[in-house]
Biopython code that builds the backbone (N, CA, C, O; Angstrom):
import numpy as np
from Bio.PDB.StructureBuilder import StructureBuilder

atoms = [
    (1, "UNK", "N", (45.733, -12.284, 29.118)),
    (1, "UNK", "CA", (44.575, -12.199, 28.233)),
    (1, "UNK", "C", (43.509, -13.226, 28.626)),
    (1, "UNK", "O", (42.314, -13.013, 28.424)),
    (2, "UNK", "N", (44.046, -14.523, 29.282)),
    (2, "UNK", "CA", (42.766, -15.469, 29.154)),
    (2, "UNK", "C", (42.342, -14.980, 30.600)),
    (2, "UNK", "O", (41.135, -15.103, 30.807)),
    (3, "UNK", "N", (42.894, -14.585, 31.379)),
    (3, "UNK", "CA", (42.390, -14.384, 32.860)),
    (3, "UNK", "C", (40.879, -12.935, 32.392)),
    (3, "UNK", "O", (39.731, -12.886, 32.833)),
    (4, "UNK", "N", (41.402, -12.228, 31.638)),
    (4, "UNK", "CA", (40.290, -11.178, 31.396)),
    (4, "UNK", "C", (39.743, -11.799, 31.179)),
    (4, "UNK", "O", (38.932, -11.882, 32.101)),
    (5, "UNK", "N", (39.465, -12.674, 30.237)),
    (5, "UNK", "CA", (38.547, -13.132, 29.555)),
    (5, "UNK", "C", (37.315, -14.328, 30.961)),
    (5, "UNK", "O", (36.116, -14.372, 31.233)),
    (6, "UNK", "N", (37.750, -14.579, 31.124)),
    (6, "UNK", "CA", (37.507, -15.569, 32.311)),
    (6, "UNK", "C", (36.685, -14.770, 33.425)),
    (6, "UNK", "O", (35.602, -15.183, 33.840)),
    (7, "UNK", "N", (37.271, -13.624, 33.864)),
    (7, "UNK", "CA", (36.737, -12.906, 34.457)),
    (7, "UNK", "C", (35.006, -12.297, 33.936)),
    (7, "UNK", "O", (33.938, -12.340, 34.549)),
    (8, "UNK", "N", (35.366, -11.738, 32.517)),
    (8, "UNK", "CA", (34.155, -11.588, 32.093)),
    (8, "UNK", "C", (33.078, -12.482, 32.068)),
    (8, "UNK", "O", (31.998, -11.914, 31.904)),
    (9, "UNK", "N", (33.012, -13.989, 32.205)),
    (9, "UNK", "CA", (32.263, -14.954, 31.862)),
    (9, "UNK", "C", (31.933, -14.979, 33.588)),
    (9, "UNK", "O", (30.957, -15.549, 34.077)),
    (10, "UNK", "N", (32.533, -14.547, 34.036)),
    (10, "UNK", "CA", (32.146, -14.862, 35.440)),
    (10, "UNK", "C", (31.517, -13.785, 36.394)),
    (10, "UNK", "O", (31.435, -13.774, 37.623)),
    (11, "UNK", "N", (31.042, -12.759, 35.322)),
    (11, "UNK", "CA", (30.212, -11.560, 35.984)),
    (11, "UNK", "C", (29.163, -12.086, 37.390)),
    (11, "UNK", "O", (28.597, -13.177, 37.469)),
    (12, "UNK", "N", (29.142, -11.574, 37.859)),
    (12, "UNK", "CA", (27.775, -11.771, 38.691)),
    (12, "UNK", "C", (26.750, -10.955, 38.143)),
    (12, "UNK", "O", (26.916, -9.869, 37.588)),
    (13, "UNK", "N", (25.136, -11.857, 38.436)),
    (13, "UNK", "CA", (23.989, -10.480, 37.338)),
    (13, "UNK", "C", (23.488, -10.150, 38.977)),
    (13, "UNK", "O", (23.677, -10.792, 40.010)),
    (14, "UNK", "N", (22.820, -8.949, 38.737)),
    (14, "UNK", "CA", (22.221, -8.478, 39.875)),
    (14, "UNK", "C", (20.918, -8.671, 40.554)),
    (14, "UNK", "O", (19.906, -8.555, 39.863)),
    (15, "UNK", "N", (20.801, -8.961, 41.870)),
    (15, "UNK", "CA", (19.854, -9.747, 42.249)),
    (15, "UNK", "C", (18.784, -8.511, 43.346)),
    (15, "UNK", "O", (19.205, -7.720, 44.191)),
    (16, "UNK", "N", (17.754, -8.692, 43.034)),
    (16, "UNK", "CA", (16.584, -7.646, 43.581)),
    (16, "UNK", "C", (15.704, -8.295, 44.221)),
    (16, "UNK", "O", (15.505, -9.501, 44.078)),
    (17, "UNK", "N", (15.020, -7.459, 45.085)),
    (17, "UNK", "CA", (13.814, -8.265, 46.173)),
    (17, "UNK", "C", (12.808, -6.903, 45.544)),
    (17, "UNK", "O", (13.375, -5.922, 45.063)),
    (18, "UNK", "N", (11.751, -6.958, 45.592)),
    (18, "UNK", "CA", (10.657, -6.181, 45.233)),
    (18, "UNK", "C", (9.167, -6.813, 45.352)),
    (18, "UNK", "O", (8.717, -7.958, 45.391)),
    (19, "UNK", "N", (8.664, -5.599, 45.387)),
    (19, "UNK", "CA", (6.476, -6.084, 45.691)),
    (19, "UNK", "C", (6.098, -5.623, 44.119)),
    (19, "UNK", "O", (6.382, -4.537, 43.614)),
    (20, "UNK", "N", (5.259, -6.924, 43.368)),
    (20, "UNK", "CA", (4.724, -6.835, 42.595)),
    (20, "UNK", "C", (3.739, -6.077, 42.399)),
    (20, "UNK", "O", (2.648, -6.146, 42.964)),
    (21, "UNK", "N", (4.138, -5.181, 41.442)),
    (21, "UNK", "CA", (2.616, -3.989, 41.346)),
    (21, "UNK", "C", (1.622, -3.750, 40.208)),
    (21, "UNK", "O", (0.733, -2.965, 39.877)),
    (22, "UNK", "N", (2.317, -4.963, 39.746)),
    (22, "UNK", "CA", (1.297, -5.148, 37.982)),
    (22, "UNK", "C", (1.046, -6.319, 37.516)),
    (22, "UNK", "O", (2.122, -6.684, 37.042)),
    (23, "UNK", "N", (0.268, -7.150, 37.355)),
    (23, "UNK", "CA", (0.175, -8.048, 36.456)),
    (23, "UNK", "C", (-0.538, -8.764, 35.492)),
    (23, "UNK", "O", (-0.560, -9.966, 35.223)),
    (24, "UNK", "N", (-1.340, -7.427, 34.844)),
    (24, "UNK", "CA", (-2.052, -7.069, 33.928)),
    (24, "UNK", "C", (-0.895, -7.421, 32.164)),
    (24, "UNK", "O", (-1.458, -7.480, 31.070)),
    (25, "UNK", "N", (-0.047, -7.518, 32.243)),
    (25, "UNK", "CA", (0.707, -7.945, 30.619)),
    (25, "UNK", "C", (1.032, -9.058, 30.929)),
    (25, "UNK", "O", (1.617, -9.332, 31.977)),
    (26, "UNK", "N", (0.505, -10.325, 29.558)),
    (26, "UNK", "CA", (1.161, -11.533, 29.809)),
    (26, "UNK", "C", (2.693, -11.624, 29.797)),
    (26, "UNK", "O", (3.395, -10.829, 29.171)),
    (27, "UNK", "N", (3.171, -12.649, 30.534)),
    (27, "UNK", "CA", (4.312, -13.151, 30.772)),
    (27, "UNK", "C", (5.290, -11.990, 31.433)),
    (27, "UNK", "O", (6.515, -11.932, 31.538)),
    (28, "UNK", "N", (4.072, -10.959, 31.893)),
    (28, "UNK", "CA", (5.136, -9.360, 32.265)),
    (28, "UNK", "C", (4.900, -9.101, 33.343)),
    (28, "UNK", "O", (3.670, -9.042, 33.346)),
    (29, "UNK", "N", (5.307, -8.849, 34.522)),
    (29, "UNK", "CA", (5.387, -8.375, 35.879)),
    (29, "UNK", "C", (5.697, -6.962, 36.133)),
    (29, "UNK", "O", (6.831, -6.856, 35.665)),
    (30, "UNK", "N", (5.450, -6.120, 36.474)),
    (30, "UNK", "CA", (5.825, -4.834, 37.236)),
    (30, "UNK", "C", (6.001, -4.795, 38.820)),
    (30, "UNK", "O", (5.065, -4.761, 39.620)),
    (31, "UNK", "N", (7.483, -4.806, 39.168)),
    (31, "UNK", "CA", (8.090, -4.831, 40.720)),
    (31, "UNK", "C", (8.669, -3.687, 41.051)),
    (31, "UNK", "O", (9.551, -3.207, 40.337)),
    (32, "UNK", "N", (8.260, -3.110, 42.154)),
    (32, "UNK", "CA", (8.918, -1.886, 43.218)),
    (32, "UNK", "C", (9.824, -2.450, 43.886)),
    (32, "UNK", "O", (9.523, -3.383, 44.630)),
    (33, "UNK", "N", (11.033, -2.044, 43.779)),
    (33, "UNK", "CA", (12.118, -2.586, 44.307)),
    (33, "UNK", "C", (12.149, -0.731, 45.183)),
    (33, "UNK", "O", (11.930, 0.331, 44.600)),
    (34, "UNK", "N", (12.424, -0.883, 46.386)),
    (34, "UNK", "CA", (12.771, -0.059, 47.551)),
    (34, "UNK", "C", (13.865, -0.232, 48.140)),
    (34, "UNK", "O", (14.205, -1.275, 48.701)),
    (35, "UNK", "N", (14.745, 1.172, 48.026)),
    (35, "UNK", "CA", (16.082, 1.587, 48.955)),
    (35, "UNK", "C", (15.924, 2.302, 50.058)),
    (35, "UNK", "O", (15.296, 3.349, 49.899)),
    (36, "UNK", "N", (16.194, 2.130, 50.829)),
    (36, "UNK", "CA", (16.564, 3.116, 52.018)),
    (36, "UNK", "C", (17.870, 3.969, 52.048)),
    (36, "UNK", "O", (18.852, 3.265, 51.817)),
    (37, "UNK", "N", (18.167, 5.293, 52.268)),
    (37, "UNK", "CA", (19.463, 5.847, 52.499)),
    (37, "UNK", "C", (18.687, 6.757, 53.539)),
    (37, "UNK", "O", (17.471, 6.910, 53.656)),
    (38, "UNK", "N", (19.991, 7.460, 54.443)),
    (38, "UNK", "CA", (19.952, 8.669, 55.298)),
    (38, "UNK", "C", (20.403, 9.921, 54.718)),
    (38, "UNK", "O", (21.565, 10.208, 54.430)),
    (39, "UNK", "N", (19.416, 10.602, 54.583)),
    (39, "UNK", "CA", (19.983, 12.036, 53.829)),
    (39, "UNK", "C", (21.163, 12.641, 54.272)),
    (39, "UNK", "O", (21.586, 12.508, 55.420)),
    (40, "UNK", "N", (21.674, 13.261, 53.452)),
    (40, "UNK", "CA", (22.995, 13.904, 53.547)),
    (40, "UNK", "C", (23.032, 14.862, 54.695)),
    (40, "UNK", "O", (23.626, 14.598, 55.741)),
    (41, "UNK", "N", (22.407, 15.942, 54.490)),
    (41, "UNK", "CA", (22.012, 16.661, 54.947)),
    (41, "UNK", "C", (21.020, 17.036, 56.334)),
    (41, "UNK", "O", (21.158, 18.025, 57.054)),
    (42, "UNK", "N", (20.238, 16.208, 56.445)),
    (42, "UNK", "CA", (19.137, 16.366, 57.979)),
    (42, "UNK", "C", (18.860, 14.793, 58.493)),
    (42, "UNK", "O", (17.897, 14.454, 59.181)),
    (43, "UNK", "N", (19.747, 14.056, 58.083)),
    (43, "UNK", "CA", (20.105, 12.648, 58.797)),
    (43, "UNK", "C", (19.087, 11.825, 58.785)),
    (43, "UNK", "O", (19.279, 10.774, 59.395)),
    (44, "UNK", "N", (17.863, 11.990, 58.190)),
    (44, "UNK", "CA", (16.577, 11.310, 58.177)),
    (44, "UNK", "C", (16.608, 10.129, 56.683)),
    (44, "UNK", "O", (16.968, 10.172, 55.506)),
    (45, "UNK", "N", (15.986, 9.140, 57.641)),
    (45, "UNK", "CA", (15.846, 7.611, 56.845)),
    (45, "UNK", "C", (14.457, 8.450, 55.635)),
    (45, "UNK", "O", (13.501, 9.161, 55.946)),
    (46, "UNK", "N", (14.875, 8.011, 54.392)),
    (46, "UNK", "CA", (14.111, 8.079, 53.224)),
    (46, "UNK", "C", (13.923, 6.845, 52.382)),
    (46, "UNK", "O", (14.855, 6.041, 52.400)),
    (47, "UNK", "N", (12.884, 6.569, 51.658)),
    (47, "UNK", "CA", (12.995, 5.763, 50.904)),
    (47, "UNK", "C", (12.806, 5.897, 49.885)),
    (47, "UNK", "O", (11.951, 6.749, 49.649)),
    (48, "UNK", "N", (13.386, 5.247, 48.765)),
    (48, "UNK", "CA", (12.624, 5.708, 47.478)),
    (48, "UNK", "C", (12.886, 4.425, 46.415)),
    (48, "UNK", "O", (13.877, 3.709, 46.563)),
    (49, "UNK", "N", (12.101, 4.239, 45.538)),
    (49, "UNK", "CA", (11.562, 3.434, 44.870)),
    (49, "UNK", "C", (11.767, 3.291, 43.131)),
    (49, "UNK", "O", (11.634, 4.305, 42.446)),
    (50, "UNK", "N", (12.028, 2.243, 42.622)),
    (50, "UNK", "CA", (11.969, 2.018, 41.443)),
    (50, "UNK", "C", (11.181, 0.610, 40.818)),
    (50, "UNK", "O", (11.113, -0.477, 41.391)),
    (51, "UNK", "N", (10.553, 1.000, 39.338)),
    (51, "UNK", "CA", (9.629, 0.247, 39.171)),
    (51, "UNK", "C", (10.709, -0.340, 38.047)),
    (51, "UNK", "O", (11.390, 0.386, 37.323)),
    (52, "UNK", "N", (10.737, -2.069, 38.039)),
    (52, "UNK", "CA", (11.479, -2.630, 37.008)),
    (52, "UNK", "C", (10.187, -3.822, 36.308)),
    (52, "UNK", "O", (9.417, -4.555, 36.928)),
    (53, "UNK", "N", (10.340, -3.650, 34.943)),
    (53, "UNK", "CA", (9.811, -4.658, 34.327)),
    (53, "UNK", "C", (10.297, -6.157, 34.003)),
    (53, "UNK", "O", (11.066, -6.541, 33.122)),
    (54, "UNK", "N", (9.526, -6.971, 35.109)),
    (54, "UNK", "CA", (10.359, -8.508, 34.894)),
    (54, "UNK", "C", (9.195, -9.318, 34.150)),
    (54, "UNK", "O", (7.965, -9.297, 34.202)),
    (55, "UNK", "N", (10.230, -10.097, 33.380)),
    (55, "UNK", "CA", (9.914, -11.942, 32.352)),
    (55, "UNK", "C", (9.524, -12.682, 33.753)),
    (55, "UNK", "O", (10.258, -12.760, 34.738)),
    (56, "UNK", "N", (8.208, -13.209, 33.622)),
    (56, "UNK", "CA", (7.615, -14.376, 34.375)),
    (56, "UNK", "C", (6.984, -15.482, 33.469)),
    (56, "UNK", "O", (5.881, -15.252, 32.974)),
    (57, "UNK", "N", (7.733, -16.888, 33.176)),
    (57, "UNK", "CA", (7.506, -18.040, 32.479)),
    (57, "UNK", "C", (6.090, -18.095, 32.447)),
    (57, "UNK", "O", (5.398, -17.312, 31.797)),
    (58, "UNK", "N", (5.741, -18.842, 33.014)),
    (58, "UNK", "CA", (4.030, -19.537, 33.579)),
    (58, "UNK", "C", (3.076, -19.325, 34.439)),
    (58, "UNK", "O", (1.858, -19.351, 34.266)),
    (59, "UNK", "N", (3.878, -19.048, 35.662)),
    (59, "UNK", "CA", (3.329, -18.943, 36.779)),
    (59, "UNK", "C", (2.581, -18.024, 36.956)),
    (59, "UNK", "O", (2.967, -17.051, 36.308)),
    (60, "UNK", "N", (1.323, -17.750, 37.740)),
    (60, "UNK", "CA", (0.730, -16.042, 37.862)),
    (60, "UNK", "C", (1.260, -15.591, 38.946)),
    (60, "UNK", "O", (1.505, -16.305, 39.918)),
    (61, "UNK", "N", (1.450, -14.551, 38.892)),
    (61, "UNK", "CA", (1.886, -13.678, 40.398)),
    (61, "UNK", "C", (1.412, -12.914, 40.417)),
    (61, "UNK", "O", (1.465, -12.105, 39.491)),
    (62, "UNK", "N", (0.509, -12.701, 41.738)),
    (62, "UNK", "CA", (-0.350, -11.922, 42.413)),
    (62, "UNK", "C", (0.443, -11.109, 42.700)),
    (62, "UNK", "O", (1.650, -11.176, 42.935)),
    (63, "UNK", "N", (-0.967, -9.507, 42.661)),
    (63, "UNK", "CA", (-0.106, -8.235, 43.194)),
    (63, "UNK", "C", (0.267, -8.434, 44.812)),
    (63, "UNK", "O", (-0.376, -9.185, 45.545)),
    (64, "UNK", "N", (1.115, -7.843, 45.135)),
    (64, "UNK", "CA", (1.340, -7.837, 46.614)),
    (64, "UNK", "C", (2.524, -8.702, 46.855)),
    (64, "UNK", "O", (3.375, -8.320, 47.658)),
    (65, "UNK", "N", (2.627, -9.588, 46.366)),
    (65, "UNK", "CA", (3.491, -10.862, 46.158)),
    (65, "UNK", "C", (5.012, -10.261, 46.464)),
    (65, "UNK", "O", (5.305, -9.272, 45.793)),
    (66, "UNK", "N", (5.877, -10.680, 47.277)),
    (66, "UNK", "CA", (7.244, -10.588, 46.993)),
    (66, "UNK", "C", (8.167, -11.171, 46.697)),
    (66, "UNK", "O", (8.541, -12.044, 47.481)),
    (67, "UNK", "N", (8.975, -10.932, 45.371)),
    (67, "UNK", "CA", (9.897, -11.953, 44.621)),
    (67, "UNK", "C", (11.133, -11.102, 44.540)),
    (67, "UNK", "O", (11.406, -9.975, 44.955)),
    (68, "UNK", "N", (12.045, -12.381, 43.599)),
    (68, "UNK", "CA", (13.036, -12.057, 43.339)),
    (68, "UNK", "C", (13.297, -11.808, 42.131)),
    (68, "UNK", "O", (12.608, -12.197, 41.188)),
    (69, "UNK", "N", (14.534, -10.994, 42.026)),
    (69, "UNK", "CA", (14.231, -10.770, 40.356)),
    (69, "UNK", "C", (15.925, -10.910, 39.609)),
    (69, "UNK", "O", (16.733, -10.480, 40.433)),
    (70, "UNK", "N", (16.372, -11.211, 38.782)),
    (70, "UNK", "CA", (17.868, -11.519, 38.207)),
    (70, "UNK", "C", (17.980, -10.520, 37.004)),
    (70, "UNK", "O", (17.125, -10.056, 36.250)),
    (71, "UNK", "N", (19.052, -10.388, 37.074)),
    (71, "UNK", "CA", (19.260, -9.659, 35.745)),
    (71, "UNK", "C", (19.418, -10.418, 34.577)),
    (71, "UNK", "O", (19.779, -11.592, 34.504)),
    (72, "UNK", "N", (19.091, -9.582, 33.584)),
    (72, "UNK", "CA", (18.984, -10.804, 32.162)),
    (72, "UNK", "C", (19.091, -9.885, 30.997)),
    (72, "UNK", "O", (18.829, -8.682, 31.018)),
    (73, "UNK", "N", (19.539, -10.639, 29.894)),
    (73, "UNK", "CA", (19.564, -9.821, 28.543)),
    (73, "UNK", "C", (18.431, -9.310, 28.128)),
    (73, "UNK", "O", (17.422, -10.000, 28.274)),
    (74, "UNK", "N", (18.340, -8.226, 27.627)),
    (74, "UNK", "CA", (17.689, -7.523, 27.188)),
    (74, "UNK", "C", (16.284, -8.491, 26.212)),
    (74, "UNK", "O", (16.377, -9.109, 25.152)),
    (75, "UNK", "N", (15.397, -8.324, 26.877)),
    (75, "UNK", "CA", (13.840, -9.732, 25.798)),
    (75, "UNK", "C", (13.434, -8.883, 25.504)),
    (75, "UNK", "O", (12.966, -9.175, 24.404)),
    (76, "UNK", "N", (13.091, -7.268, 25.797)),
    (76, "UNK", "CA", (12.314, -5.986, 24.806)),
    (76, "UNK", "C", (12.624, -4.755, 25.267)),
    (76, "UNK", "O", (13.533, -4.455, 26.041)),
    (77, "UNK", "N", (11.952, -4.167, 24.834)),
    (77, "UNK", "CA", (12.649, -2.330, 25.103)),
    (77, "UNK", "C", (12.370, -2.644, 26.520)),
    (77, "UNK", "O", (13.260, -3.461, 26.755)),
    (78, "UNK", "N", (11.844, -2.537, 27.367)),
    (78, "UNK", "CA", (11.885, -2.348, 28.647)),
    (78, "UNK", "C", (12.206, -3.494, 29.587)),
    (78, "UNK", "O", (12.201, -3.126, 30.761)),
    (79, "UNK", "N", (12.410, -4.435, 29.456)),
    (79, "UNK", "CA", (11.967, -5.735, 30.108)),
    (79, "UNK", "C", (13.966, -6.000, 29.793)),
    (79, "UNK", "O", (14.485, -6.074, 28.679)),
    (80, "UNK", "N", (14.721, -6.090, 31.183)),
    (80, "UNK", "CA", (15.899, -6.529, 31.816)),
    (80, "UNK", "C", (15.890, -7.048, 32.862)),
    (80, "UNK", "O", (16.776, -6.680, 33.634)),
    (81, "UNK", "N", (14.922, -8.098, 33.343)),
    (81, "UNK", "CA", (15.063, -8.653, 34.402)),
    (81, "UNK", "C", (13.634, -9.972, 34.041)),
    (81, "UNK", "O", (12.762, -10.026, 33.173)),
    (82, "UNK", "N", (13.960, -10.758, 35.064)),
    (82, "UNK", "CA", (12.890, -11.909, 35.146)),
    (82, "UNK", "C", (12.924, -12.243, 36.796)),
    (82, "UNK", "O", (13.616, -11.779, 37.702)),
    (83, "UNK", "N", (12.016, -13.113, 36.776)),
    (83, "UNK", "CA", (11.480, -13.297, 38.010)),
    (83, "UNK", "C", (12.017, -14.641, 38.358)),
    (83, "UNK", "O", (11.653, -15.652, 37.757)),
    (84, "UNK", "N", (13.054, -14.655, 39.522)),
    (84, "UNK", "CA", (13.409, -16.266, 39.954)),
    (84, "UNK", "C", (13.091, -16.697, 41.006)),
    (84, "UNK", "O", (13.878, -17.425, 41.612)),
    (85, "UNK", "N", (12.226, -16.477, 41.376)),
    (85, "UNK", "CA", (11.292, -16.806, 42.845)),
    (85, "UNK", "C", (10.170, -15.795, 43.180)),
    (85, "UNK", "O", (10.029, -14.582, 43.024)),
    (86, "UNK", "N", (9.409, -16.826, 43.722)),
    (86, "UNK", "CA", (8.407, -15.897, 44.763)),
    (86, "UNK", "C", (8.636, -16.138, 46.242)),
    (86, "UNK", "O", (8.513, -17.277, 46.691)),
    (87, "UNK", "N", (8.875, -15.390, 46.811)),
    (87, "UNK", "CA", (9.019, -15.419, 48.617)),
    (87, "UNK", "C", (7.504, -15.440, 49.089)),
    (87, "UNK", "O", (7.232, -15.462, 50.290)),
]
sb = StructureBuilder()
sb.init_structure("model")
sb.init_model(0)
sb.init_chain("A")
sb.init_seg("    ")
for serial, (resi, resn, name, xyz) in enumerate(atoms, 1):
    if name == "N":
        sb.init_residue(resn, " ", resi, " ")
    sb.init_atom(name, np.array(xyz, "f"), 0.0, 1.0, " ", f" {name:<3s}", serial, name[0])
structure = sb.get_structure()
């Protein structure tokens, strides 16, 4: 029982690289995080894209900008992630 438990406290949160594409809402960021896979089917490199809403403290971050982003508890309906660096 305590080993489960232990385990849970020791999740890893998930860590993202993405280009900032919004930063028009205070303290709110909008990042394109991009995958690459090879289709199943006709073997060709694709990419495709998701937009996540990250928590940024103080700092401004310019569009274009590439950061990092952590996973985090839920701060509003959309917003599960924050920003822990800029590259």
């Amino acid at each position: 029982m305590e080993k489960q438990a232990d385990q849970k406290c020791n999740t890893k949160r998930k860590v993202r690289e993405g280009v900032v594409v919004s930063n028009k809402m205070q303290k709110t960021v909008k990042v394109r995080v991009d995958r690459t896979f090879k289709h199943p089917n006709f073997n060709k490199v694709i990419t495709r894209g998701k937009i996540y809403y990250a928590h940024v403290e103080e700092e401004e971050v310019e569009i274009g900008k590439l950061v990092k982003i952590i996973e985090t508890r839920p701060l509003s309906k959309l917003k599960r992630w924050r920003v822990l660096q800029v590259l």
